[in-house]
C-alpha positions in Angstrom: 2.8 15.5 -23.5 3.6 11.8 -23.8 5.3 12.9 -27.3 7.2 14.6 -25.6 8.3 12.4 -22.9 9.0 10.0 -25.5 11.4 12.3 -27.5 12.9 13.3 -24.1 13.8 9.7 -23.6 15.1 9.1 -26.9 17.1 12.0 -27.0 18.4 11.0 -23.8 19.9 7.8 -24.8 22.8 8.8 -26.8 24.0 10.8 -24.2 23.5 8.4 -21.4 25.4 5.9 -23.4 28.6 8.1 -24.1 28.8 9.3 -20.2 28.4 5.7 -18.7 30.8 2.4 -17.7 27.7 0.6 -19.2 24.1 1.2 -20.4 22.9 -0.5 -17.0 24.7 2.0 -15.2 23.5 4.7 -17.2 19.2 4.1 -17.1 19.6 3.0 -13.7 21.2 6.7 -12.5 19.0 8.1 -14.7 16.1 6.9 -13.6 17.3 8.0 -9.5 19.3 11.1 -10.1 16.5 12.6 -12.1 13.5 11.8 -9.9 15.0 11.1 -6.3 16.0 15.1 -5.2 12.4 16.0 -6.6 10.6 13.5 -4.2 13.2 14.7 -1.6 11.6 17.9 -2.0 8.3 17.1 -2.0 8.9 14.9 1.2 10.2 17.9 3.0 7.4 20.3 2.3 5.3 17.5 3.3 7.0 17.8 6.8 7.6 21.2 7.0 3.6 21.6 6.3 3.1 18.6 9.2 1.1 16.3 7.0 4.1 13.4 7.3 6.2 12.4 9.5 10.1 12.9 9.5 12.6 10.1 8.5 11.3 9.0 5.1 13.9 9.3 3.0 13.2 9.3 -1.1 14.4 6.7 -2.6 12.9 4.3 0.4 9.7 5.8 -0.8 10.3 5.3 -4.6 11.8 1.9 -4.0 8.6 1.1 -2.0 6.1 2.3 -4.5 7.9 0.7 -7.3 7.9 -2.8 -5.7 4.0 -2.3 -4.7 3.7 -1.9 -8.5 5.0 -5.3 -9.7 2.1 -7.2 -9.2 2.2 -9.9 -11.9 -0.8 -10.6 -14.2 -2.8 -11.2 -10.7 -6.0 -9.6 -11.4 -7.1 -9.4 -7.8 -3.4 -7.4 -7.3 -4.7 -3.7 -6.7 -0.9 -1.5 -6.6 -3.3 1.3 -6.4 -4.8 0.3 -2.7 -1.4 -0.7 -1.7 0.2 2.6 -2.7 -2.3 4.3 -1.2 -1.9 2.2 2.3 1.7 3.2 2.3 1.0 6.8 1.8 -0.9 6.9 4.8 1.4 5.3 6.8 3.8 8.4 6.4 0.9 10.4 7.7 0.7 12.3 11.2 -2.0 10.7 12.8 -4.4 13.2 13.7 -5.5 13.8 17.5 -8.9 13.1 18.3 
């Protein structure tokens, strides 16, 4: 699978490049227009299924989990527990 990915991206490249002001432009839109409307989707069945609340939108959520991920060479840094802390702030909380 992670062949793949990797061929994926490299055959990606060249096309980026000759649609695209710059090559910025190009990995940055990339990397939002291809994963941003799948999150969307997977946000609203969320709601729709009442596990999360309504207003998240995807790319705060991306953007969120991407900066909880940049956590220097700190090893007491744990992205995973902070990730998972956000996550459960989008949940409903449940009636006792």
């Amino acid at each position: 699978m992670y062949r793949n990915q990797i061929e994926e991206c490299a055959d990606a490249g060249p096309e980026l490049l000759a649609g695209a002001e710059s090559p910025f432009v190009a990995l940055h839109g990339y990397f939002l227009d291809r994963p941003l409307p799948v999150c969307g989707r997977l946000l609203d069945a969320a709601v729709d299924a009442g596990e999360v609340r309504a207003g998240t939108r995807p790319y705060e959520l991306m953007r969120g989990i991407g900066n909880l991920c940049i956590g220097g060479g700190d090893p007491q840094y744990e992205p995973r527990r902070l990730i998972e802390l956000l996550l459960c702030g989008l949940r409903h909380s449940r009636p006792e």
